[in-house]
NUBALO-890339 format. One record per residue (C-alpha): residue number from 0; residue in one letter; x, z, y. Coordinates in nm, 2 decimals, m for minus. Layout:
! residues N
[rec NUM; "A"; [X; Z; Y]];
...
//
This chain:
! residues 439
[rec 0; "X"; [10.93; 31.27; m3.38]];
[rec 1; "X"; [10.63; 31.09; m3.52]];
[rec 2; "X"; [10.48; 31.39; m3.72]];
[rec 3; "X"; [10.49; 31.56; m3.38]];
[rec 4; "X"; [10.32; 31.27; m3.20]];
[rec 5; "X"; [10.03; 31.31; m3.47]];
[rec 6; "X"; [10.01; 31.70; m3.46]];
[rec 7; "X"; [9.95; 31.64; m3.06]];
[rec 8; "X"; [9.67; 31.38; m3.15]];
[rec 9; "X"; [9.49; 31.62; m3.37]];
[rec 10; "X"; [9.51; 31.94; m3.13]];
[rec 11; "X"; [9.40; 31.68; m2.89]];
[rec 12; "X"; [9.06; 31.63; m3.04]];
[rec 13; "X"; [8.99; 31.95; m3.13]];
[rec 14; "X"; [9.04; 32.08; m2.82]];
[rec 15; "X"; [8.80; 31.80; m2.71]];
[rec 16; "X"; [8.56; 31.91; m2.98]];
[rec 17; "X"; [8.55; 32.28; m2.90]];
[rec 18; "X"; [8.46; 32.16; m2.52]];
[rec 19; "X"; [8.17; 31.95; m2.63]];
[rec 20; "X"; [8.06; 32.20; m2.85]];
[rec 21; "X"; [8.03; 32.48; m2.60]];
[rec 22; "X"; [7.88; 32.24; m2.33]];
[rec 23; "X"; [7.61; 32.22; m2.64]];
[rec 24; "X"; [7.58; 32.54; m2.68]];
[rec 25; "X"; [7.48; 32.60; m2.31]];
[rec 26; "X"; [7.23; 32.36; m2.28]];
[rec 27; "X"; [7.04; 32.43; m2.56]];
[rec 28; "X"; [7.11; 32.81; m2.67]];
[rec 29; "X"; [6.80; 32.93; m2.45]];
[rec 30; "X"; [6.50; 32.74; m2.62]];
[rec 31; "X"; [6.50; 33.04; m2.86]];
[rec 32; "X"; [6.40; 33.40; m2.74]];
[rec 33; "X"; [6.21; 33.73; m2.82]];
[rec 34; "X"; [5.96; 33.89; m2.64]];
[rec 35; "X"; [5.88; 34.25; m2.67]];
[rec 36; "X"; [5.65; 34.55; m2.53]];
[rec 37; "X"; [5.79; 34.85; m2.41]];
[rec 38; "X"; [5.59; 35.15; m2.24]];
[rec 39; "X"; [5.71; 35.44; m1.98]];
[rec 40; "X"; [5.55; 35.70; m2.30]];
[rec 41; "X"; [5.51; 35.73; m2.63]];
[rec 42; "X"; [5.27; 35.99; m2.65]];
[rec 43; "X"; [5.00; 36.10; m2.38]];
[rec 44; "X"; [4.68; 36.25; m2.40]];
[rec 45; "X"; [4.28; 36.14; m2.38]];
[rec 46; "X"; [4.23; 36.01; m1.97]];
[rec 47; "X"; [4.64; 36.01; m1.95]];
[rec 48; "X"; [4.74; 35.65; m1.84]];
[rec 49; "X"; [5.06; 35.45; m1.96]];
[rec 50; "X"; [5.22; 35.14; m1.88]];
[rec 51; "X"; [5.29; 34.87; m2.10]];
[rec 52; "X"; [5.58; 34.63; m1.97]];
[rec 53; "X"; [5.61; 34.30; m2.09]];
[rec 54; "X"; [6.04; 34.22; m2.15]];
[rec 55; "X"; [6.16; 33.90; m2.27]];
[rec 56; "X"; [6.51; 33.88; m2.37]];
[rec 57; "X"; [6.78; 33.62; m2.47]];
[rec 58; "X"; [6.62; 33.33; m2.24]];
[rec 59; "X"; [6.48; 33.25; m1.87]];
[rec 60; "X"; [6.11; 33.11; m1.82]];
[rec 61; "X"; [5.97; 32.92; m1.55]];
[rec 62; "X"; [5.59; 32.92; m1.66]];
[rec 63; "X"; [5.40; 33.13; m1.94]];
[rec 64; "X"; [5.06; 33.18; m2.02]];
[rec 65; "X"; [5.04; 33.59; m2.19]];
[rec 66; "X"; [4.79; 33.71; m2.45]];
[rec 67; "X"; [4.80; 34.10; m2.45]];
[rec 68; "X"; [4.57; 34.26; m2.72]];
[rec 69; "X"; [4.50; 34.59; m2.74]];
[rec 70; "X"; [4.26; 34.83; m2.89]];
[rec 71; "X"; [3.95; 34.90; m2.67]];
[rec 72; "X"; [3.85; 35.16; m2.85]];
[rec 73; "X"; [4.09; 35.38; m2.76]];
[rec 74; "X"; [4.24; 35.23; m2.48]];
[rec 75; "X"; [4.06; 35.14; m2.11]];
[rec 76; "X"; [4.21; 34.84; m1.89]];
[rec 77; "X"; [4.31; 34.99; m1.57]];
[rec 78; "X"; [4.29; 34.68; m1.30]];
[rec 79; "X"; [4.42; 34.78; m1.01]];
[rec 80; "X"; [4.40; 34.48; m0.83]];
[rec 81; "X"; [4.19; 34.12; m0.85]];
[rec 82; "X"; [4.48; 33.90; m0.92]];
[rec 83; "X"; [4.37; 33.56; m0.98]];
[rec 84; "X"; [4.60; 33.48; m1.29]];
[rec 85; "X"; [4.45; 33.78; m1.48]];
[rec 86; "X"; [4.14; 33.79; m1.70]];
[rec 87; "X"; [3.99; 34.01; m1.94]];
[rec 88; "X"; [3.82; 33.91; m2.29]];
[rec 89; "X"; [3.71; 34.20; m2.48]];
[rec 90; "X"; [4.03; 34.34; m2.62]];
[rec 91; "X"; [4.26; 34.08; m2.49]];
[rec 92; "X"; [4.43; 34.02; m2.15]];
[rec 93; "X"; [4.52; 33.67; m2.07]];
[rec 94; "X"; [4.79; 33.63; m1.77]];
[rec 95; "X"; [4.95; 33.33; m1.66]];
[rec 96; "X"; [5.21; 33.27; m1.41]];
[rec 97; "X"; [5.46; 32.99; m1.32]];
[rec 98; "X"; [5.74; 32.96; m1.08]];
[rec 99; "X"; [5.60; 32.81; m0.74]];
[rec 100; "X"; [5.94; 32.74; m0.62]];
[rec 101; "X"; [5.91; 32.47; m0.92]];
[rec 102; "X"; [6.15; 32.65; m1.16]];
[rec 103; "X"; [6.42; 32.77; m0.88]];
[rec 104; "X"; [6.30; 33.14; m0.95]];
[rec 105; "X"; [6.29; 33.23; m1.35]];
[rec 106; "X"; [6.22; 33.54; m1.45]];
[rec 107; "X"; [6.42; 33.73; m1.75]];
[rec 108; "X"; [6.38; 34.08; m1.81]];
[rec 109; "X"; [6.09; 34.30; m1.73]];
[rec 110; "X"; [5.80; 34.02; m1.65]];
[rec 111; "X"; [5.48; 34.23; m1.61]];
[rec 112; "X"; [5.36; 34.61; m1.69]];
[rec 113; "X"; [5.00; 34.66; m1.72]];
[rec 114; "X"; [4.82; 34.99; m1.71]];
[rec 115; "X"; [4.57; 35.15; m1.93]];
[rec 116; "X"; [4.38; 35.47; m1.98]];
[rec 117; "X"; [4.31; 35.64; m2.29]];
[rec 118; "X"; [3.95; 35.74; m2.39]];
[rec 119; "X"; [4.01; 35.84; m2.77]];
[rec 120; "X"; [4.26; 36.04; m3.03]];
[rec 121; "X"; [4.46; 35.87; m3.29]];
[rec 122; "X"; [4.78; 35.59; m3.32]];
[rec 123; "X"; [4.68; 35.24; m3.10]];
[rec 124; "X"; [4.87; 34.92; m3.14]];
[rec 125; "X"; [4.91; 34.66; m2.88]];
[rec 126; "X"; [5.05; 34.30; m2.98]];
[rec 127; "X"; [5.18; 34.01; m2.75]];
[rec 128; "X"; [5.18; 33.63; m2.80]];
[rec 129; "X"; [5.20; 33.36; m2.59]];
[rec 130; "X"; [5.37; 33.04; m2.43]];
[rec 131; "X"; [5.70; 33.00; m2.26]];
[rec 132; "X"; [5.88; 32.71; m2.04]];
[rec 133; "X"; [6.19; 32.66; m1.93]];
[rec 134; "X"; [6.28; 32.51; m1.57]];
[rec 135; "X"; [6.29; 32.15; m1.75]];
[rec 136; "X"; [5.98; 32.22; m1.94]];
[rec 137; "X"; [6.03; 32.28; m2.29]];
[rec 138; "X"; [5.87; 32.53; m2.49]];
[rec 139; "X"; [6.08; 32.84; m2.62]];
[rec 140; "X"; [6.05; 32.92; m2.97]];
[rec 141; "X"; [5.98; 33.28; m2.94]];
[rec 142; "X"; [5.98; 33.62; m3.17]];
[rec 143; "X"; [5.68; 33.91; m3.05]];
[rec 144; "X"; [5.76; 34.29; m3.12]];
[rec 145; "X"; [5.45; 34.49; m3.07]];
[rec 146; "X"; [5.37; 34.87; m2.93]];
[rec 147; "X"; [5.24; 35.17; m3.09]];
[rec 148; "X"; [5.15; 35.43; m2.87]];
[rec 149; "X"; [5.00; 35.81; m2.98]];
[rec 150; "X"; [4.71; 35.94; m2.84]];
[rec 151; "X"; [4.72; 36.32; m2.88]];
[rec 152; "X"; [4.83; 36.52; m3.12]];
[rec 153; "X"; [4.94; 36.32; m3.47]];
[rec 154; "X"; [4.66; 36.40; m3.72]];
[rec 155; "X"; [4.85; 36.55; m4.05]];
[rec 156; "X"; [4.66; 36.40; m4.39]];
[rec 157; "X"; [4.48; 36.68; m4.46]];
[rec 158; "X"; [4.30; 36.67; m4.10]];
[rec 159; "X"; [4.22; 36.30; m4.10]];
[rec 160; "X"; [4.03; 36.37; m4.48]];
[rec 161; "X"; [3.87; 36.64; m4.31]];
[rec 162; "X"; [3.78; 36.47; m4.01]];
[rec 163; "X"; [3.62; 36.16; m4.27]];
[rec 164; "X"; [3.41; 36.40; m4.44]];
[rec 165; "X"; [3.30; 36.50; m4.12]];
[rec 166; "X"; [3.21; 36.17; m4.03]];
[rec 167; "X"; [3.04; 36.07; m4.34]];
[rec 168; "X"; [2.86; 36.38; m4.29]];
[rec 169; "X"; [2.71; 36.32; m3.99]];
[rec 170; "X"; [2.69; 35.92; m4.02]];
[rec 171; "X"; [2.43; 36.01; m4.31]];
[rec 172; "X"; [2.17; 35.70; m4.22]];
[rec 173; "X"; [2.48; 35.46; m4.33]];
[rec 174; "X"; [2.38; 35.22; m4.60]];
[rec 175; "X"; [2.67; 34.94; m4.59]];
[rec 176; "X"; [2.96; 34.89; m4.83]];
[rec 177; "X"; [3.29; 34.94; m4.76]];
[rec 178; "X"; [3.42; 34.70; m5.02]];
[rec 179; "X"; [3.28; 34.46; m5.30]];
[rec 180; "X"; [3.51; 34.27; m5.55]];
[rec 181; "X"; [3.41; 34.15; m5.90]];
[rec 182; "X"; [3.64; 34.12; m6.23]];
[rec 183; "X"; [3.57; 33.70; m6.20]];
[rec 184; "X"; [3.76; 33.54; m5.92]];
[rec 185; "X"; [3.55; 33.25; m5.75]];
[rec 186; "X"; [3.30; 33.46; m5.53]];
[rec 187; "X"; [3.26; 33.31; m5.11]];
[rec 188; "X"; [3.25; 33.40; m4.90]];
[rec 189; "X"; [3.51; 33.69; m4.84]];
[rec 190; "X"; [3.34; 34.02; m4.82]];
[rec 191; "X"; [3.23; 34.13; m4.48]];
[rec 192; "X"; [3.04; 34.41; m4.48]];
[rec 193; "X"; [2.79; 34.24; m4.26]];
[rec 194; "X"; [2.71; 33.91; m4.49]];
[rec 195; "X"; [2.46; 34.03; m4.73]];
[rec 196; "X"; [2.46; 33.68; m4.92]];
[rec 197; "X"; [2.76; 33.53; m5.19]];
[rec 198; "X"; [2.79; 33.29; m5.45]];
[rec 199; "X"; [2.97; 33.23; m5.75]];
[rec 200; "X"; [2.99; 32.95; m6.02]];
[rec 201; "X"; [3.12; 33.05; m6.39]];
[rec 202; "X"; [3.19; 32.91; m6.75]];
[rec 203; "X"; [2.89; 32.98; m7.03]];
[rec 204; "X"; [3.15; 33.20; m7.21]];
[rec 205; "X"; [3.09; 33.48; m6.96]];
[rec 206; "X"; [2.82; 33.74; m7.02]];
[rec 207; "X"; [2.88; 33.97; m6.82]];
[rec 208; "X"; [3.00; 34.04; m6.46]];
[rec 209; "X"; [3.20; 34.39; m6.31]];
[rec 210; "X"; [3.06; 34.43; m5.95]];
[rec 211; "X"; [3.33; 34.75; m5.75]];
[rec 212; "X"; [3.09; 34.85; m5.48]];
[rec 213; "X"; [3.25; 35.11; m5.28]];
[rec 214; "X"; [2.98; 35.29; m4.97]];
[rec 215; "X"; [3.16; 35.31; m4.65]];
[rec 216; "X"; [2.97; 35.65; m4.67]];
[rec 217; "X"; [3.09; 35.81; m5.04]];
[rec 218; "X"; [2.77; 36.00; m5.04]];
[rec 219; "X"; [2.54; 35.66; m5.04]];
[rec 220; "X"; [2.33; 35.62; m5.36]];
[rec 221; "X"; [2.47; 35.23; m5.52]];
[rec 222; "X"; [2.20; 35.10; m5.77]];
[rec 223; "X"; [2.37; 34.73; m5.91]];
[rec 224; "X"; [2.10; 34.53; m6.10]];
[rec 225; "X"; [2.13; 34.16; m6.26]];
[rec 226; "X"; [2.50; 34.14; m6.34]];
[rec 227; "X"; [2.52; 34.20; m6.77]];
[rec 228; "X"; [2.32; 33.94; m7.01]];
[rec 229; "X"; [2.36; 33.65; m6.76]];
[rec 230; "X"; [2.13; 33.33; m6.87]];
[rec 231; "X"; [2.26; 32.98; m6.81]];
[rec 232; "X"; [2.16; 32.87; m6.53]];
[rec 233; "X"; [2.11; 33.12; m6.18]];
[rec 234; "X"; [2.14; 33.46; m6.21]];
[rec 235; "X"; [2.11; 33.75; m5.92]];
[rec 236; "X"; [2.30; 34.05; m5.92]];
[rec 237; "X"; [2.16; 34.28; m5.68]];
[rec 238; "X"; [2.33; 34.57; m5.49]];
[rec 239; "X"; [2.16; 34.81; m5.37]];
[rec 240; "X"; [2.35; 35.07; m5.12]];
[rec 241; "X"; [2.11; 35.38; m5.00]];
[rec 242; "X"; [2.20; 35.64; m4.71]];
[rec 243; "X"; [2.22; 35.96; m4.77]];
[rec 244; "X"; [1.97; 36.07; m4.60]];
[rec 245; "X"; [1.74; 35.80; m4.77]];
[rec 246; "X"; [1.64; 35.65; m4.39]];
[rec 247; "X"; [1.82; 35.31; m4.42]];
[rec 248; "X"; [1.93; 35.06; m4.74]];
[rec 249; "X"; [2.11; 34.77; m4.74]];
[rec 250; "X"; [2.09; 34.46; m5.00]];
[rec 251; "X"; [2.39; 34.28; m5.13]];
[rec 252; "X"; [2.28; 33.97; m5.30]];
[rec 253; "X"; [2.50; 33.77; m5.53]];
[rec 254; "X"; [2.46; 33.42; m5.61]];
[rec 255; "X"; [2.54; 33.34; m5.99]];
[rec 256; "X"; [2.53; 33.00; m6.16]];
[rec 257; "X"; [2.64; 33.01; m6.51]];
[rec 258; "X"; [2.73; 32.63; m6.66]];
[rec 259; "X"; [2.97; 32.48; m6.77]];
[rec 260; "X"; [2.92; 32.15; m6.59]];
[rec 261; "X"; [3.08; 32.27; m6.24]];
[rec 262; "X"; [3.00; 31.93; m6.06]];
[rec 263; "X"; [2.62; 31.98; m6.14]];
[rec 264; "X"; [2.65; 32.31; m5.92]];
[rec 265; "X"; [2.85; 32.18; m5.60]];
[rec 266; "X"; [2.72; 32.35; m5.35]];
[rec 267; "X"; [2.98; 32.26; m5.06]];
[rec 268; "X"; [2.93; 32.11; m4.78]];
[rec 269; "X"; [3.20; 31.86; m4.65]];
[rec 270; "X"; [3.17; 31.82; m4.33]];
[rec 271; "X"; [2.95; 32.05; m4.06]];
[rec 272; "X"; [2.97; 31.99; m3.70]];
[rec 273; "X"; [2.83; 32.03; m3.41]];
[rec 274; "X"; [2.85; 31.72; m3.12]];
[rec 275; "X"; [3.06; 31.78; m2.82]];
[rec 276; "X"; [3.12; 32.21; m2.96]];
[rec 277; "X"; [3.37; 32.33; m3.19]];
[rec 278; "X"; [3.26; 32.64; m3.46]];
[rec 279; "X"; [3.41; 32.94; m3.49]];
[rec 280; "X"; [3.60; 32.98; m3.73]];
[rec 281; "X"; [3.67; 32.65; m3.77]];
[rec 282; "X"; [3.49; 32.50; m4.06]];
[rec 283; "X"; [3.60; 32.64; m4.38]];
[rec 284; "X"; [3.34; 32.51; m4.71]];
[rec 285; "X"; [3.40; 32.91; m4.81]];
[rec 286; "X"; [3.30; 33.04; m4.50]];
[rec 287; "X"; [2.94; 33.08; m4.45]];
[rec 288; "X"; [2.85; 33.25; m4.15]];
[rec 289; "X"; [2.94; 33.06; m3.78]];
[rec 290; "X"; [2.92; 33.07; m3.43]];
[rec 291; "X"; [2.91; 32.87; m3.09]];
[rec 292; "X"; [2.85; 32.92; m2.81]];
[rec 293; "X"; [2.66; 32.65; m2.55]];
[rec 294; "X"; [2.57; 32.61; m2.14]];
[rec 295; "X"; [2.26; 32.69; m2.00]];
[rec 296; "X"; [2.12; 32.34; m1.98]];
[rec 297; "X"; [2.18; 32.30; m2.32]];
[rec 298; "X"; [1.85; 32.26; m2.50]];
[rec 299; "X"; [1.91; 32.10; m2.75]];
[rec 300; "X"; [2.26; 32.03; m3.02]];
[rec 301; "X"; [2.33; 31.73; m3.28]];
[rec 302; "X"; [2.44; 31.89; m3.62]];
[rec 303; "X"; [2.61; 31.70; m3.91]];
[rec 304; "X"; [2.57; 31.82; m4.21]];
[rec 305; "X"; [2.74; 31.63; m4.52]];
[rec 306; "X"; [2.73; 31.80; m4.87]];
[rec 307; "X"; [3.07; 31.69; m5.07]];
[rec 308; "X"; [2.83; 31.61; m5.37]];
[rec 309; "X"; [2.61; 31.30; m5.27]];
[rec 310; "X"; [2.38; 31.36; m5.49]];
[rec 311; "X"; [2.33; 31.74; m5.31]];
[rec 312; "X"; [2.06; 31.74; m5.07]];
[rec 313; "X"; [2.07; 31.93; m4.75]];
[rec 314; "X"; [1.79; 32.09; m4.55]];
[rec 315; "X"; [1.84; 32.27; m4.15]];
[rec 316; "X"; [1.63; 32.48; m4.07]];
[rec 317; "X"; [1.64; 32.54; m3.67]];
[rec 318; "X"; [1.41; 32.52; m3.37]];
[rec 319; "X"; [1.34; 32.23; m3.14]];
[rec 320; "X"; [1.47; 32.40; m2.87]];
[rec 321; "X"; [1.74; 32.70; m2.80]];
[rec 322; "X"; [1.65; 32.99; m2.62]];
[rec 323; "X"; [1.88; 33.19; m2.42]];
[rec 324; "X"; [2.09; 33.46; m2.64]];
[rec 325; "X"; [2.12; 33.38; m3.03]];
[rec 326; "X"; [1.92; 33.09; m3.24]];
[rec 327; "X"; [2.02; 33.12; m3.60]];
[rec 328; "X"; [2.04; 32.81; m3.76]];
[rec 329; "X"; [2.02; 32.79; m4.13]];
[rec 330; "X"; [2.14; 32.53; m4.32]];
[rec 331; "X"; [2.06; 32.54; m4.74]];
[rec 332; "X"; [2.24; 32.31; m4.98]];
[rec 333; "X"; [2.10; 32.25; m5.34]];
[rec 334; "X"; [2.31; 32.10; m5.59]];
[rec 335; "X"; [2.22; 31.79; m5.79]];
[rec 336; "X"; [2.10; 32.05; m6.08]];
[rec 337; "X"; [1.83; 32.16; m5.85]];
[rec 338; "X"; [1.85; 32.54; m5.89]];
[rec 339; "X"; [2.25; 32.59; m5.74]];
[rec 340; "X"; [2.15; 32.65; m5.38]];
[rec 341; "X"; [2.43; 32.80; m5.09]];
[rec 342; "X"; [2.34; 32.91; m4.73]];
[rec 343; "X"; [2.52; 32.79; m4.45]];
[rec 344; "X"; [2.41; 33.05; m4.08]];
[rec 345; "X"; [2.51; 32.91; m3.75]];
[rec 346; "X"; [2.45; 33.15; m3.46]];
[rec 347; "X"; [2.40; 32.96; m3.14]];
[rec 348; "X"; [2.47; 33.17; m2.83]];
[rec 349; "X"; [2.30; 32.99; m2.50]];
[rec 350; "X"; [2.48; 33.13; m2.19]];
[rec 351; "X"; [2.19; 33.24; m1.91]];
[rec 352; "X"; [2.23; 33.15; m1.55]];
[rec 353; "X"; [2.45; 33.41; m1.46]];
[rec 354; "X"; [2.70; 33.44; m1.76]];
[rec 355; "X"; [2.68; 33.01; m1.74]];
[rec 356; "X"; [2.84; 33.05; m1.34]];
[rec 357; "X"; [3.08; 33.30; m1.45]];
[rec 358; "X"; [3.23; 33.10; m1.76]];
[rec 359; "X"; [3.26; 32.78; m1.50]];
[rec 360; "X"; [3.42; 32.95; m1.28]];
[rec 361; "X"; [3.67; 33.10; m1.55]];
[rec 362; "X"; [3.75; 32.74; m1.67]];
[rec 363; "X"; [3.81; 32.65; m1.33]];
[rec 364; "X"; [4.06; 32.91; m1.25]];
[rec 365; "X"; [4.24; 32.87; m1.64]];
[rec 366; "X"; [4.24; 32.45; m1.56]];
[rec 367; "X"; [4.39; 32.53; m1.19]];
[rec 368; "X"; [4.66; 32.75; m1.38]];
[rec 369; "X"; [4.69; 32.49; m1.63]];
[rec 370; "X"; [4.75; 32.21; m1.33]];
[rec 371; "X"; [5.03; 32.42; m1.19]];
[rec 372; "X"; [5.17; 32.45; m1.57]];
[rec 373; "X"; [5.16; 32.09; m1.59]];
[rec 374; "X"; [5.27; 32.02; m1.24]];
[rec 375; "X"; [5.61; 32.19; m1.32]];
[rec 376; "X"; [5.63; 32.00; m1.66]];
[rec 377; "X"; [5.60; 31.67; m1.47]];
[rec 378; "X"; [5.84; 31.81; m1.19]];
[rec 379; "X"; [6.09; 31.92; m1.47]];
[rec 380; "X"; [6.04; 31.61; m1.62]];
[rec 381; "X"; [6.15; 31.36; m1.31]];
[rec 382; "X"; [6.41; 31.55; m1.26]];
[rec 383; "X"; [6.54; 31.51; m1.62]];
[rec 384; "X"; [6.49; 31.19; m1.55]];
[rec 385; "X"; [6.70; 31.14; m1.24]];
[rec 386; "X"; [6.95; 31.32; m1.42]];
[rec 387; "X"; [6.97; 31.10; m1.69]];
[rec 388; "X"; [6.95; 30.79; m1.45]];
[rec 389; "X"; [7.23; 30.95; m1.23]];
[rec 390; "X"; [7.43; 31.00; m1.60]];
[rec 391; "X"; [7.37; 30.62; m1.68]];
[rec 392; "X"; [7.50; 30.48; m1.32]];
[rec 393; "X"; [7.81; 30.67; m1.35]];
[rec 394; "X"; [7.89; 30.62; m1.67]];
[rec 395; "X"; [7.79; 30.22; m1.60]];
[rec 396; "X"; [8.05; 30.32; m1.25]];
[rec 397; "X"; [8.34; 30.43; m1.44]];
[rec 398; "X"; [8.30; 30.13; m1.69]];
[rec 399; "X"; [8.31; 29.89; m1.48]];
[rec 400; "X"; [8.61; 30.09; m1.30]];
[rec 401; "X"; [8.75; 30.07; m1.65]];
[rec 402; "X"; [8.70; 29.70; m1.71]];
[rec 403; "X"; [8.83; 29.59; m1.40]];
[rec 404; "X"; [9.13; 29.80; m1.46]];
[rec 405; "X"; [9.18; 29.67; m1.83]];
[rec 406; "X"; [9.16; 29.31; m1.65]];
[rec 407; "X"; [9.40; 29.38; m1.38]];
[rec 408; "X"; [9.67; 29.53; m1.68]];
[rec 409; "X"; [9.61; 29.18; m1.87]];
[rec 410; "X"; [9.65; 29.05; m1.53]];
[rec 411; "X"; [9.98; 29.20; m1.49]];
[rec 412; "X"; [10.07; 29.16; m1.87]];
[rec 413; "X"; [10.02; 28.81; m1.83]];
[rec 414; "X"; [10.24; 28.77; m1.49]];
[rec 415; "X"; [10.52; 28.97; m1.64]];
[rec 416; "X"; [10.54; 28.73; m1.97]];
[rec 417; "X"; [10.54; 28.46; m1.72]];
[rec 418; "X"; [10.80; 28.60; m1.51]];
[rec 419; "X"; [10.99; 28.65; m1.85]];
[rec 420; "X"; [10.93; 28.31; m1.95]];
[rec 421; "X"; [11.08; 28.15; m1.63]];
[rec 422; "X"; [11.39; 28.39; m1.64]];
[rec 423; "X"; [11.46; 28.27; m2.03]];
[rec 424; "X"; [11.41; 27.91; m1.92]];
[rec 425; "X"; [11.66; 27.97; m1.68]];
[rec 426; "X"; [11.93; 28.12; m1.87]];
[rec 427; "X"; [11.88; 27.83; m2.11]];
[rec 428; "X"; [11.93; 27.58; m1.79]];
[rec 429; "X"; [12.22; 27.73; m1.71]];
[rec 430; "X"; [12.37; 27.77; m2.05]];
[rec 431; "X"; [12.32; 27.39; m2.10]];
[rec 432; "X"; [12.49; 27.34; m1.78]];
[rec 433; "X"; [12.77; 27.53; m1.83]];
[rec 434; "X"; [12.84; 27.36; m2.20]];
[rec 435; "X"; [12.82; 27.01; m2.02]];
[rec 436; "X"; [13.10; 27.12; m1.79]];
[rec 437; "X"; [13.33; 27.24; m2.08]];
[rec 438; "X"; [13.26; 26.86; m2.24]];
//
């Protein structure tokens, strides 16, 4: 009988285990989701349009904010209407929506399909990412799948080389690389066939240095100069890429300082900033080139630039004032051996009248769509908080109701021991009474 009381006990509290754990389950599976672009084709042709649906799967959302890239080269935005939540940056689409009925609505499923028209041949890729928000406000953890779609007829291998020595046929007055990589790790920046300036830093045991320079047109003339018998000290490799058709060259310069005392030819800078603007990219000592982008009435802008050597010196080179379109500011660090020297380029791009009234009205419209994000955050939030209020009064309710009826069973404990007090007491009367009578 008691194994069997204990075998009850045990079912008991798993069966009370497998209800919390379920109750878990439900309020929390849903924070976790994917998100994935479908399309009503696969494969159209040039000036054919498609549709691009947005799906989310596995969870509701009561507010997201939707970045939708796609390749503009190929592929045309169709807007067929000025919805205010929608705007357009190059080759990305940025969409936000929320739930106005403050999260009594969610959407699941299909959420948005966007259209586009194609303008070129070949395989286009479209990617999603973005932000999602429950009803209560938190942020799903989500998953993107992206979207390939075929524009005309798949090009076999032997077509796409023949279609490249087309183009490198006809592109004859192209002079820039394709690729540039040397045998000696250590060179910044990263190539970009557009940055025409690296550096490097090396031991004295190196003599020489193998420069791959690879044309973006195979039929460009390369002439590399500087890069065997290096001195101590700074050496310049030079490459030299020539179109075919001899119209157009381009100059790759590479900065070498051979030592071996590596402090003597810090070069980096530690800190560069500009007040009240953020860079892009974000400051990286290995990234060179920069950009930013400032108002209308901005004349001038407050740069910090700190070299992590103090003994390097810094000099900027910029104008007083900034003129609308792109100022190029130039910042050169040399390094306490004098002769190390790195360039640091800043374009500064000042908005005109017209693009300045645009981008304020942009921010307005993204901070409006923000409000209304953060609006149903804060609704979300008071209502968690209610709920958790209304949680705390009834569990303080049915304590109380379980304290007052713990007290009224002591209560009851206590009359029935006194009850059973008296009744012994008067059994004991009587029993002495009774033995008196036999005396």
């Amino acid at each position: 009988m008691k194994f069997k009381n204990i075998k009850i006990k045990i079912l008991l509290i798993v069966f009370l285990f497998l209800i919390s754990a379920n109750s878990y389950y439900k309020t929390y599976a849903n924070t976790k989701g994917n998100v994935y672009l479908e399309s009503n084709k696969d494969v159209i042709e040039i000036n054919e349009e498609v549709e691009i649906s947005v799906n989310i799967d596995n969870f509701t959302t009561a507010a997201y904010t939707l970045y939708l890239y796609f390749d503009n080269d190929k592929f045309e935005f169709v807007k067929e209407n000025e919805e205010e939540n929608i705007n357009v940056d190059g080759n990305r689409i940025i969409y936000v929506w929320y739930d106005k009925e403050g999260g009594n609505s969610p959407r699941s499923g299909e959420t948005e399909t966007f259209k586009f028209k194609a303008k070129e041949e070949g395989k286009a890729t479209f990617n999603i990412n973005g932000e999602f928000y429950t009803k209560k406000g938190q942020k799903v953890e989500t998953s993107f799948k992206e979207k390939q779609i075929q524009i005309g007829k798949e090009e076999t291998i032997l077509e796409k080389q023949a279609k490249e020595e087309i183009g490198q046929d006809k592109n004859l007055s192209n002079s820039k690389l394709q690729n540039l990589r040397l045998n000696t790790e250590g060179m910044v920046p990263d190539f970009n066939n557009n940055t025409y300036d690296y550096y490097i830093t090396v031991k004295n045991d190196i003599k020489d240095i193998e420069v791959l320079a690879i044309a973006e047109n195979k039929n460009s003339k390369i002439q590399i100069e500087g890069n065997s018998n290096l001195k101590e000290g700074l050496n310049l490799i030079k490459v030299q890429v020539t179109s075919p058709d001899k119209t157009s060259s381009s100059t790759y310069l590479i900065n070498v300082t051979k030592t071996n005392d590596l402090e003597s030819a810090n070069t980096n800078l530690e800190t560069l900033a500009i007040e009240n603007y953020l860079l892009y990219p974000a400051f990286d000592n290995t990234v060179t080139n920069y950009n930013v982008e400032v108002g209308d009435d901005t004349e001038q802008i407050n740069l910090l630039a700190i070299p992590e050597d103090e003994n390097a010196t810094v000099e900027i080179n910029k104008e007083d004032t900034l003129k609308e379109g792109n100022n190029v500011i130039k910042i050169t660090v040399t390094a306490r051996n004098t002769y190390t020297k790195k360039e640091y380029l800043i374009n500064v791009y000042k908005r005109n009248s017209k693009e300045e009234i645009k981008y304020q009205e942009e921010q307005k419209e993204n901070q409006e769509k923000l409000n209304g994000i953060y609006e149903i955050q804060r609704i979300s939030n008071e209502e968690e908080q209610n709920d958790e209020q209304e949680k705390e009064q009834q569990e303080k309710t049915e304590n109380n109701q379980k304290e007052g009826k713990e007290k009224r069973n002591h209560l009851v404990s206590f009359f029935v021991l006194i009850a059973i007090v008296l009744v012994l007491a008067s059994i004991s009367i009587l029993f002495e009474k009774r033995k008196d009578k036999i005396k």
